[in-house]
Structures are given as structure tokens and as C-alpha cells.
C-alpha positions as CSV (number, residue, x, y, z in Angstrom):
1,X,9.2,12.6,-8.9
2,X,5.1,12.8,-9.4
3,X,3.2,11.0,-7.1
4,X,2.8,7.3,-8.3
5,X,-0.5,6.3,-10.2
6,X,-0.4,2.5,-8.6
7,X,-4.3,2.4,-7.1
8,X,-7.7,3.1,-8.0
9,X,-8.2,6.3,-6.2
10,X,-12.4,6.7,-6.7
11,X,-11.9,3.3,-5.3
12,X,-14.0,2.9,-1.6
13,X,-12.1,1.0,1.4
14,X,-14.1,0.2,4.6
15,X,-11.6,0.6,7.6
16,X,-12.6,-1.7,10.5
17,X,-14.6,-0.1,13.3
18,X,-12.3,0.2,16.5
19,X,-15.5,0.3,18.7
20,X,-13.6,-1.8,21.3
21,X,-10.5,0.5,21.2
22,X,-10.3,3.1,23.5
23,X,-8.5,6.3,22.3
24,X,-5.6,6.9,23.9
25,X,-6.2,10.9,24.2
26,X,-3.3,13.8,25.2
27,X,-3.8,15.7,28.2
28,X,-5.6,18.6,26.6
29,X,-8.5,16.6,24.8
30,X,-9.9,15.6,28.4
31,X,-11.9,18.1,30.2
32,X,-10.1,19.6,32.7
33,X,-13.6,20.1,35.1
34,X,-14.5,17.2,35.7
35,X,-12.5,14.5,33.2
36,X,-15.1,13.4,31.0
37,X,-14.1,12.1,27.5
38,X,-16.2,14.0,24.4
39,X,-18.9,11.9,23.4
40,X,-18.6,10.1,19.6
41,X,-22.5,12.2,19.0
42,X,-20.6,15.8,19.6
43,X,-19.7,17.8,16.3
44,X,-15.5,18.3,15.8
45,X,-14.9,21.7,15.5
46,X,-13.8,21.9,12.0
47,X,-11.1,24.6,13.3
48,X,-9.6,22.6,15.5
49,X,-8.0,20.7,12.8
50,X,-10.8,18.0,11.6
51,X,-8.9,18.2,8.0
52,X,-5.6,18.5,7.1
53,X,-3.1,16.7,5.2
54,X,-1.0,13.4,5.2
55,X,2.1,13.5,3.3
56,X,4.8,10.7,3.2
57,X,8.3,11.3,2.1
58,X,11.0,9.1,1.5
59,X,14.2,10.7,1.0
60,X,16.8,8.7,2.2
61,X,18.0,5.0,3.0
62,X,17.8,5.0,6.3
63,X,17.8,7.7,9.2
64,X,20.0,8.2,12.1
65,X,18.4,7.6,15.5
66,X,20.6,9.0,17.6
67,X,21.2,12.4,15.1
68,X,17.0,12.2,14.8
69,X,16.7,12.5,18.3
70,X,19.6,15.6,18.5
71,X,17.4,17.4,16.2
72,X,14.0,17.0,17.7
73,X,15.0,18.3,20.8
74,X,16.4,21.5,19.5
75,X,13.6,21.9,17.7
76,X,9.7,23.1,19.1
77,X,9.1,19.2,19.7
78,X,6.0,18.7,22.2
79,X,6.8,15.2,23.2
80,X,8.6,12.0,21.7
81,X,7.8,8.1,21.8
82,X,10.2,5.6,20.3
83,X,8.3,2.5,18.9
84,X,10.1,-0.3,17.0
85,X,11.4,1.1,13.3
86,X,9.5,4.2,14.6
87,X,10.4,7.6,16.2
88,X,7.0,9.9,17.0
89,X,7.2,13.5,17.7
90,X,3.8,15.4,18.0
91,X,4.9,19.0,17.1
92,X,3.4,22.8,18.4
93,X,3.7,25.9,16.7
94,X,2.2,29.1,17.6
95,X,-0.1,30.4,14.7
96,X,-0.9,33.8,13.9
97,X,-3.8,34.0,16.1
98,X,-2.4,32.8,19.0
99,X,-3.9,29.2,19.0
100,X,-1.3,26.3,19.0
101,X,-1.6,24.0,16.3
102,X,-0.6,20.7,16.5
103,X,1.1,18.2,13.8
104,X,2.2,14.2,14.5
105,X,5.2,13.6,12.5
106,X,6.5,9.5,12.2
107,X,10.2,9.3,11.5
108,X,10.8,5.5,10.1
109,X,14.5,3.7,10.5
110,X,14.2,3.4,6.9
111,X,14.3,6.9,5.1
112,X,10.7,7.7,5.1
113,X,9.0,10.7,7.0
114,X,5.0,10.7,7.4
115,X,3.6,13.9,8.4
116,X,0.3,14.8,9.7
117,X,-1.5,17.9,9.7
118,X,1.1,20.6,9.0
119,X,0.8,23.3,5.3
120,X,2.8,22.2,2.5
121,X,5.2,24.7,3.2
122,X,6.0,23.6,6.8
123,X,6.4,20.2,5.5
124,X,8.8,20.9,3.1
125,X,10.7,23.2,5.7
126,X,10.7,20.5,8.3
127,X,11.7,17.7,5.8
128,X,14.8,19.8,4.6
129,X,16.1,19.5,8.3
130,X,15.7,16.3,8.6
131,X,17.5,15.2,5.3
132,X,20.6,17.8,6.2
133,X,21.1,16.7,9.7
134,X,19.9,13.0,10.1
135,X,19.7,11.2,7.1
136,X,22.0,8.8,5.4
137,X,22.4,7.9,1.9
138,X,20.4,10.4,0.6
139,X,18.6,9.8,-2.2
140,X,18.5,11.3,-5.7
141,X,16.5,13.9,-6.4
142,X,14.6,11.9,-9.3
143,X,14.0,8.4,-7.0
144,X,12.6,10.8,-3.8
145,X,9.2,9.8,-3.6
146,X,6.1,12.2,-2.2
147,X,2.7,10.8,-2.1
148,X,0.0,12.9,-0.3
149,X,-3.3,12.2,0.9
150,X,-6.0,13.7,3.3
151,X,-7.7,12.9,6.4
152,X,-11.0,14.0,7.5
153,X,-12.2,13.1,11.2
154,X,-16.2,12.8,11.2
155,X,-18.9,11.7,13.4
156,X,-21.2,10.8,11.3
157,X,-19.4,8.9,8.3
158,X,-18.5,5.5,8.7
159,X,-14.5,5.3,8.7
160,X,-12.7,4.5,5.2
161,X,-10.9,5.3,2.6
162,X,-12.0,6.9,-0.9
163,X,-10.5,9.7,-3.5
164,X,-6.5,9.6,-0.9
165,X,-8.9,10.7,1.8
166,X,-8.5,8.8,5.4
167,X,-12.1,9.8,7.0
168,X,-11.5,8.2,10.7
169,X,-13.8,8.5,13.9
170,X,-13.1,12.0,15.7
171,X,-12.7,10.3,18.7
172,X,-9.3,9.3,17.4
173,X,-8.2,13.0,16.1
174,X,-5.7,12.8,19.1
175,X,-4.7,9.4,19.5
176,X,-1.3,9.0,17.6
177,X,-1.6,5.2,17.9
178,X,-4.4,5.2,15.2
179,X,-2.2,7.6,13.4
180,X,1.1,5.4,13.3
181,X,-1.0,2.4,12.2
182,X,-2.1,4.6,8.7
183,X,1.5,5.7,8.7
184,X,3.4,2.4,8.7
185,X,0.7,1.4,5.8
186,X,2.1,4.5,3.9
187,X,5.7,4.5,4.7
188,X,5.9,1.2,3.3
189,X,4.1,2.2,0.3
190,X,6.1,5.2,-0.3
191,X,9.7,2.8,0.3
192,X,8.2,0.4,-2.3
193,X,7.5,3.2,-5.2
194,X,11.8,3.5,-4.6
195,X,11.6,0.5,-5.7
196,X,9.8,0.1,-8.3
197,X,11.3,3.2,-9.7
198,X,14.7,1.8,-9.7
199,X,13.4,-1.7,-11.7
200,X,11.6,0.7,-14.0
201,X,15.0,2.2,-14.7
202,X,16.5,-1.2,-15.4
203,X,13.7,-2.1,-17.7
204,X,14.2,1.3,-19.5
205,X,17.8,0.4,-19.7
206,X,17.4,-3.2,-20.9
207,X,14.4,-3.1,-23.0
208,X,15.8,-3.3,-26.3
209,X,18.5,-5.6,-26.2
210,X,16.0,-9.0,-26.8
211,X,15.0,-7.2,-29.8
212,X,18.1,-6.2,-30.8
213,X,19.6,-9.6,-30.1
214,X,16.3,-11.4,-32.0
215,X,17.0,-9.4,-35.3
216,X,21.1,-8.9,-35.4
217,X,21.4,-12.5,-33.4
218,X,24.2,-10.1,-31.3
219,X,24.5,-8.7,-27.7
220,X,25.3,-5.3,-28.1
221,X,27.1,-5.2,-24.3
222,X,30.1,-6.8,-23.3
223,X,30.0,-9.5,-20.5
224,X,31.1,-7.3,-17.8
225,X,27.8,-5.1,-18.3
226,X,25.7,-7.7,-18.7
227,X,27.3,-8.7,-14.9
228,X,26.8,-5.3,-13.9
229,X,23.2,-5.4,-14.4
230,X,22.8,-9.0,-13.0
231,X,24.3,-7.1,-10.2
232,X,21.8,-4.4,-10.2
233,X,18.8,-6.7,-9.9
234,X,20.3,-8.9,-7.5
235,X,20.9,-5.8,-5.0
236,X,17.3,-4.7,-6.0
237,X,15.9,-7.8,-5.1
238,X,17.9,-8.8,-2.4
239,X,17.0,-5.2,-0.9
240,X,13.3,-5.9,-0.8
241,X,13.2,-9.4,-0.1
242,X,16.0,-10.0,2.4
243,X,17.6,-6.7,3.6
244,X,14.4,-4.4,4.5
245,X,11.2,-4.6,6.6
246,X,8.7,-3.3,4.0
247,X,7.4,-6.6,3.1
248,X,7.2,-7.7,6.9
249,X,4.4,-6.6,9.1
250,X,5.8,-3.9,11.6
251,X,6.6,-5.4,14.8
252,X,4.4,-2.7,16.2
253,X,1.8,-4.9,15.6
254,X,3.2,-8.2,17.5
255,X,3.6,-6.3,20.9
256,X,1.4,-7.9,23.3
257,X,-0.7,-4.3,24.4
258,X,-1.2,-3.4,20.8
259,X,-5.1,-4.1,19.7
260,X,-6.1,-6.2,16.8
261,X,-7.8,-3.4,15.6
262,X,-5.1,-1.6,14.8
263,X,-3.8,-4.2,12.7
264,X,-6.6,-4.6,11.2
265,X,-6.7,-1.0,10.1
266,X,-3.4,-1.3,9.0
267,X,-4.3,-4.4,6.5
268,X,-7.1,-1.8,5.5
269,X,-4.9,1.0,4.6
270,X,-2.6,-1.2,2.7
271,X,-5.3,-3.1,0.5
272,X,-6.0,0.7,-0.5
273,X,-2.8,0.9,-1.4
274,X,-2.7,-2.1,-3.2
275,X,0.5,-3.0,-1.3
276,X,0.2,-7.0,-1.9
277,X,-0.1,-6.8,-6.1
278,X,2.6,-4.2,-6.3
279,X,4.8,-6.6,-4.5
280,X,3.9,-9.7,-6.5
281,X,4.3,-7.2,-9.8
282,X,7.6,-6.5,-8.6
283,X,9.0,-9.4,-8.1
284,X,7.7,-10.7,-11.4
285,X,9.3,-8.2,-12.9
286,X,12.4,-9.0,-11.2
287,X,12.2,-12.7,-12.3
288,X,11.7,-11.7,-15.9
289,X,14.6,-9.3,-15.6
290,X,16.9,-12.0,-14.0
291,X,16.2,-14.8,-17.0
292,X,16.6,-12.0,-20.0
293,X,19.9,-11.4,-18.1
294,X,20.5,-15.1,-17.9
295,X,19.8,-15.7,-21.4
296,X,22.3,-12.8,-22.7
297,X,24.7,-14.0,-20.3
298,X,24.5,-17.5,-21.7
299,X,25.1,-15.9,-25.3
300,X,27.9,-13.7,-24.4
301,X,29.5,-17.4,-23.1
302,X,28.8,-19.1,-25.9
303,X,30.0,-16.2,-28.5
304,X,33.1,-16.6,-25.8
305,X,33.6,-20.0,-25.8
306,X,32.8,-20.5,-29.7
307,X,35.8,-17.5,-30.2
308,X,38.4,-19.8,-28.2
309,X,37.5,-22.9,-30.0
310,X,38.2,-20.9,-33.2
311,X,41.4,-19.8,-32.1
312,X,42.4,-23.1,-30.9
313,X,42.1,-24.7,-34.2
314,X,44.1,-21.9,-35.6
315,X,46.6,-22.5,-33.6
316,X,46.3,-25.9,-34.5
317,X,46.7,-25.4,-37.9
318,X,49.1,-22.8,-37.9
319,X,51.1,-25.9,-35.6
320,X,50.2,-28.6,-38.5
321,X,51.8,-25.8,-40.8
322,X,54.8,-24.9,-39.2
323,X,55.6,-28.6,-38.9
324,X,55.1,-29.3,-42.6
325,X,57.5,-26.7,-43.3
326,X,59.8,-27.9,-41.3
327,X,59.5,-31.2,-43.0
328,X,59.9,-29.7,-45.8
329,X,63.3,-28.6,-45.2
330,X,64.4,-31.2,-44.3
């Protein structure tokens, strides 16, 4: 499935400034003399991973905790936090000059996998684990969803958005809190594309009976597919609306040590991703799918209805007939 054209790449997004959030830094990003945190006017060195890649996959339906967290510890898993929807694992691999590099990885209850600084090839390695050993309801190869972007941690640039490239404070490079707030923004959006996917199918599927019904006056499907696809939608809809969290903000964001800023980063990532109009397009396209189906639905009944009619007043008439025969004979 191609990444989905839904945003205005070229388009710039400031992200707040989390000034008064303190990173929350691992063990080897503090000094080990005398404890002292980098200050924000030191350069990154760019080979200690101020670029890589984001990429979000959504594979699945949902994924198995308790198989998720079988796997990660068999595998070279540096550490593992369980958040609400989330699992995090911060990964270490040897490279081939000796230097450990270091990927976050964000597992979400609901089939997607965000990955953060790891080579196309290790993602694609690492995803094909996780689908085979943890993941239920796989998804069809045509409705998985990839959508990749880069991040850039600078000193200098204000931190936003622009061209799928995150550009975020360098003080944060470490902190996987900053991290899982861009990733819930993504995972959602990645979920959603399923979506819209599958009502782009039923569009595909339905969009020529209204014209074939405005110039034969006839429904070419019988009631029962007519229900089916009333059927379809409603799981659609029900699925967005009722039965998943990717319209809801996460509940990361309600816990009482969680900064506003991070929300607010969050909001910042998703009005990139134009999260709220794809939503609102969706469900308008549900509604229009839900009254075409309506309106065939009421046609097939009536082209039901008008057929009994007809053959109650043959029966009638054949009735009327039998008994003037009769009288007849008599």
C-alpha cells in the first residue's frame, strides 16, 4: 500500500516549545564525572544519531500484550515501559564499528508499530517478528499501511514540522516521553488510513449503482447484498466511532505527572497530519454511503412489496375465475 497522500507535506507546523519540560534523559546521556546535563548551546554530534527515520506500521488489529512482551525479552531489548495502549522498548544493537546504536520502538494495543531510528532493513526485519509471533487479525497485504517520516534533532532550529521531517530540540534526542507523544499522533494516523482504505473500497464497490439505478430505474443487487453492505459500513463506522481509541485522546495524556506540553505537542503533530478533517471526511463519507444504501434498500422493498401485491391480485383473479367456472357447471 503506498504511503497516503492525505497532507500538505511543504506545509510548516510550529511544535510548542517545551522550555518548562525537563528531559527525562537515560543513564548514558548524563556525564558520568560530575552529572551535569549537556547544555541546549552544545552541537549534537551528527553521528550519534541526530537523524534518522520514523516509520509507522499498522499491520494488524490489535497486538497481544502478553505474547509482545514474550518476544521482547528474547530479543536484544535494552529496557521496557508499559504506558496505557502503549508498550516501549528502547532497542541496542552492536554496529559494525563497535558503537551501540540505539532505536525506541512503540508497540500500540491496536496493530500499529512506530519505530524510531533503526535502517529500513532492520525495520522491516523487526516488524516481521512481531506480526508472526504477537499479532492478531493480521491484516491484508493490500490494507497494511506504512507511512514514514524523519526526524532531525537541532540546536539551533526552532522545533516543527515541514517536508514529513520532525526537527525537535536535541535536548530531547533521549527522552522517549517526547518520542511516544509524536508516536501516538502517528499511530493514530496510520490506524485511520485502514480506514479510509476500507470505505474507499466500498465506494469503489458501490459507485455505479445510483447511476445504474437513475438510467435503468433497477437495482442491479439483490436485497441480501444490499444488507451485506449496510453491514459493511455499519462495522466500519461502528469500528471508528464506538469500538477503537483513534478518535480519543490517549489517556497518556490525562495522567496527572504527564506535562501539558506534551499534549500540546501531540495536538501539533496531529494538525500536521490533518487528523481532525480526515475524520470529519470520513464520517461524511460514511453518511453518504449509509443513505445511498438506504435509498436502494427502500427500492428493493418497494420492487418487493409491489411483486406481492401483483401476485395477490392474481391469485385473486385466478380465485374469481375458478369460481365462475364452477358456476358455470352448475
Amino acid at each position: 500500500q503506498p504511503p497516503p497522500q492525505y497532507r500538505v507535506k511543504d506545509r510548516f507546523v510550529s511544535l510548542p516549545d517545551e522550555s518548562s519540560y525537563q528531559p527525562r534523559l537515560s543513564d548514558e546521556y548524563i556525564r558520568q564525572d560530575d552529572g551535569d546535563v549537556p547544555s541546549i548551546f552544545q552541537d549534537f554530534d551528527a553521528a550519534q544519531g541526530s537523524r534518522g527515520r520514523i516509520t509507522s506500521y499498522c499491520v494488524a488489529e490489535t497486538i497481544d500484550r502478553k505474547l509482545l512482551m514474550e518476544l521482547l525479552k528474547r530479543d536484544s531489548v535494552h529496557s521496557i515501559e508499559i504506558f496505557p495502549e502503549v508498550v516501549y522498548a528502547r532497542c541496542e544493537r552492536p554496529s559494525n564499528d563497535g558503537v551501540k546504536t540505539r532505536s525506541d520502538v512503540f508497540f500500540f494495543d491496536y496493530g500499529t508499530v512506530v519505530i524510531w531510528g533503526q535502517t529500513l532493513q532492520e525495520e522491516r526485519r523487526f516488524v516481521e517478528k512481531v506480526k508472526a509471533a504477537c499479532c492478531v487479525d493480521l491484516l491484508d497485504a493490500a490494507e497494511i499501511e506504512i507511512d514514514e517520516f524523519l526526524f532531525v534533532w537541532s540546536a539551533n532550529e526552532k522545533p516543527h514540522i515541514q517536508n514529513d521531517t520532525f526537527t525537535i530540540n536535541y535536548q530531547y534526542a533521549n527522552d522517549h516521553l517526547v518520542k511516544l507523544s509524536v508516536s501516538h499522533a502517528l499511530a493514530q494516523s496510520t490506524k485511520l488510513s485502514v480506514y479510509e482504505y476500507r470505505v474507499v473500497a466500498i465506494v469503489d464497490e458501490t459507485k455505479d449503482l445510483p447511476e445504474v439505478l437513475a438510467s435503468t430505474g433497477k437495482v442491479v443487487l439483490t436485497r441480501k447484498a444490499v444488507a451485506q453492505l449496510m453491514g459493511q459500513v455499519f462495522l466500519q463506522k461502528s469500528a471508528v466511532n464506538l469500538l477503537s481509541s483513534v478518535l480519543d485522546t490517549p489517556d497518556f495524556f490525562w495522567e496527572s505527572d504527564v506535562p501539558d506540553s506534551l499534549q500540546h505537542l501531540y495536538e501539533g503533530c496531529c494538525s500536521y497530519l490533518e487528523y481532525e478533517n480526515r475524520v470529519e471526511v470520513l464520517n461524511l463519507r460514511f453518511g453518504v454511503l449509509q443513505e445511498m444504501l438506504d435509498m436502494l434498500r427502500d427500492h428493493l422493498h418497494a420492487d418487493h412489496s409491489s411483486r406481492l401485491e401483483w401476485i395477490v391480485i392474481i391469485l385473486i383473479v385466478v380465485e374469481i375465475a375458478i369460481g365462475v367456472l364452477q358456476l358455470l357447471e352448475v
